[in-house]
C-alpha angles and dihedrals in degrees: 000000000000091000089045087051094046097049094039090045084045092054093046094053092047096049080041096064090043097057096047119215116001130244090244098075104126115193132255110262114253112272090209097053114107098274080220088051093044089051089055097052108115107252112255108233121193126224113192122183136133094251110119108215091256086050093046112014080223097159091058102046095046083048083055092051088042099059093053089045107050093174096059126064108198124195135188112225110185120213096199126048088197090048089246108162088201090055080041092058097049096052097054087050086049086060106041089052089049093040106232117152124290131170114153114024135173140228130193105204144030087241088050098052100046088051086060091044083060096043095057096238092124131076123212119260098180082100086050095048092041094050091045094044093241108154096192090207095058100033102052139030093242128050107214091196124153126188082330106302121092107226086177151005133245107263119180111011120231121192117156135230133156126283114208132190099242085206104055091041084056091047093060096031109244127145120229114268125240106183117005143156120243084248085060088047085053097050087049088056099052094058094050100054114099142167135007147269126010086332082058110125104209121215095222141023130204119177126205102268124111093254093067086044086052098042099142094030092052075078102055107109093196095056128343095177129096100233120036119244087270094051108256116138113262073190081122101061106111091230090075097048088049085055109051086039087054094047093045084050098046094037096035115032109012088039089215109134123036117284124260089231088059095051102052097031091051083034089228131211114221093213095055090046089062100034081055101056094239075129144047098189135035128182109200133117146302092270099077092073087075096047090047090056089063103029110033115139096174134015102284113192127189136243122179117256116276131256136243086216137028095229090055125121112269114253097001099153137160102277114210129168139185098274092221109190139150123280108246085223095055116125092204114042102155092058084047100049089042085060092040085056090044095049100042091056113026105005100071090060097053087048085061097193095090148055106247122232088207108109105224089047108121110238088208093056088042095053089046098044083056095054093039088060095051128071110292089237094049094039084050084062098066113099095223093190095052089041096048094040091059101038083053086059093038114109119168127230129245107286120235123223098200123197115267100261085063087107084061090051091051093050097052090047101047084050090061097042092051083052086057103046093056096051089257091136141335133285089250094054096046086054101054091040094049092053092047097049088047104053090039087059088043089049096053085046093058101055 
């Protein structure tokens, strides 16, 4: 932890000194101001994250938290002008290390979150929660502890499902599924894929994340993650094998689902491949109801995610969430705390973009005040019966709190499943490959 702290606290320092002064001065209060009228002043509180406005509705719904706390001014700052979580996360690393001011801030990913444990960024909430009787376990659907201590709540909740073009089901006339197995998914696939060359529609569509490299393991509710929480592979649960050996069928042979070459070569985004019809079907997570109220371009209905086994339990999927916590360099952590509570239960819901990880939030409400913050005609294309019918089955998995060098241990085993779908080397060699990186890097990280 202390070399991961030393080289991420280098980098930082270095970037630091590149970009100059940060956006987050703020300036020195006014001497001549009255000292009594100064004390008064709300107390300015800062919420970083990577959504853009149009991606979060962040100054509505801080307006909303602002006008029942009179003696707090919040403000969203975001950290990525695209809306790109990864830009996001190095800007936040960019203002702790230069010491601008930070209060609330956001990350995207388990991984993501440990690292910034690690780093220090994050400040402990365990006093707050005791002194406020909030017991995390109880409160939310998913339990953000580490080593004992919470350092953030869930924010938005992600859990995924399957997104399918209503058009092109009907077309080949195929109901919407309600339960089914990934070799189901394939076989649907396989009948909605139609045409050639560039004007080809693909029946599925995997991107390059390490979701679509864990498909089948994304279900399993004792760990769906690659590595344990100690760090040792879970590279040989046969989940993982299942799914490398699924996406290199349908990609590969089948030719199903886009290739892994095209994705990364034409650096595609998943959202336009659907909204452009290149597939019919889309398996990714709860926030793109949001997205779809505003963006829709045909009627999308929703199907669970698919099991690895037919006797599995329906809907079971990788529950994630944004890890929102309080700067360790705030200098005012209460007034931030006090937001990150707020948020986390009824904020998101008056943010309406968004499925809330709170536990008494109304999944109905929370579906409607989605739709009724898109555009009327794109809302209209959501099939709400299909949607709401899928988010009732869905249950997330255990979530996995990884070490902080969990980032390192992606990044080795994407490498050797991107060897594998290009034809670089075999399933059995980016196995044993995979497990042996991993615990190497487990291993150096130990000493």
């Amino acid at each position: 932890m202390k070399k991961s702290l030393l080289v991420l606290s280098g980098v930082l320092a270095i970037s630091t000194a590149l970009v100059g002064c940060g956006k987050g001065d703020t300036p020195a209060a006014d001497n001549g101001k009255d000292a009594a009228a100064t004390a008064k002043a709300p107390v300015t509180i800062k919420v970083q994250g990577w959504y853009t406005e149009a991606q979060g509705n962040w100054n509505a719904t801080v307006e909303a938290y602002n006008k029942t706390h009179p003696n707090v001014k919040v403000v969203y700052e975001s950290m990525s002008e695209k809306g790109d979580s990864q830009e996001g996360m190095k800007k936040l690393d960019l203002l702790a290390a230069s010491g601008d001011q930070m209060d609330v801030v956001m990350y995207s990913s388990a991984p993501e979150f440990a690292q910034r444990i690690g780093a220090g960024i994050l400040e402990p909430l365990d006093d707050y929660l005791k002194k406020d009787n909030i017991v995390v376990k109880d409160e939310y659907k998913l339990d953000p502890v580490v080593n004992g201590k919470y350092y953030a709540l869930p924010g938005k909740m992600a859990e995924w499902f399957v997104l399918l073009n209503k058009d092109k089901l009907d077309e080949a006339k195929l109901p919407v599924p309600t339960e089914w197995t990934w070799d189901e998914y394939a076989e649907y696939a396989k009948k909605l894929t139609k045409g050639e060359g560039a004007a080809k529609q693909y029946g599925s569509y995997f991107h390059n994340w390490k979701e679509y490299a864990e498909l089948a393991l994304n279900s399993d509710m004792d760990n769906a993650y690659l590595v344990k929480p100690d760090g040792t592979q879970n590279i040989d649960n046969p989940k993982v094998r299942y799914s490398l050996d699924l996406r290199n069928k349908m990609e590969n042979v089948d030719k199903t689902s886009v290739p892994y070459f095209e994705v990364i070569s034409q650096k595609m985004a998943y959202r336009d491949v659907f909204y452009a019809g290149k597939t019919a079907m889309l398996a990714t997570g709860n926030w793109m109801v949001g997205e779809l109220a505003l963006n829709a371009k045909f009627k999308t209905v929703f199907a669970p995610y698919p099991k690895y086994d037919a006797k599995d339990v329906n809907g079971l999927t990788i529950g994630g969430a944004d890890f929102v916590g309080v700067a360790a360099n705030s200098k005012n952590k209460q007034a931030a705390y006090d937001f990150v509570k707020w948020y986390t239960t009824e904020g998101i819901q008056t943010q309406g973009l968004f499925f809330s990880g709170w536990k008494k939030a109304d999944l109905a409400k929370n579906v409607d005040s989605i739709l009724k913050n898109g555009k009327p005609e794109q809302a209209a294309m959501i099939d709400k019966d299909s949607l709401l019918a899928t988010l009732k089955v869905n249950k997330a998995t255990k979530l996995v709190i990884p070490p902080t060098y969990a980032l390192q241990q992606e990044k080795e085993f994407l490498t050797q499943v991107e060897l594998f779908l290009t034809g670089k080397q075999d399933l059995e060699k980016t196995i044993q490959t995979a497990k042996t990186k991993i615990e190497d890097i487990r291993k150096s990280n130990a000493k």
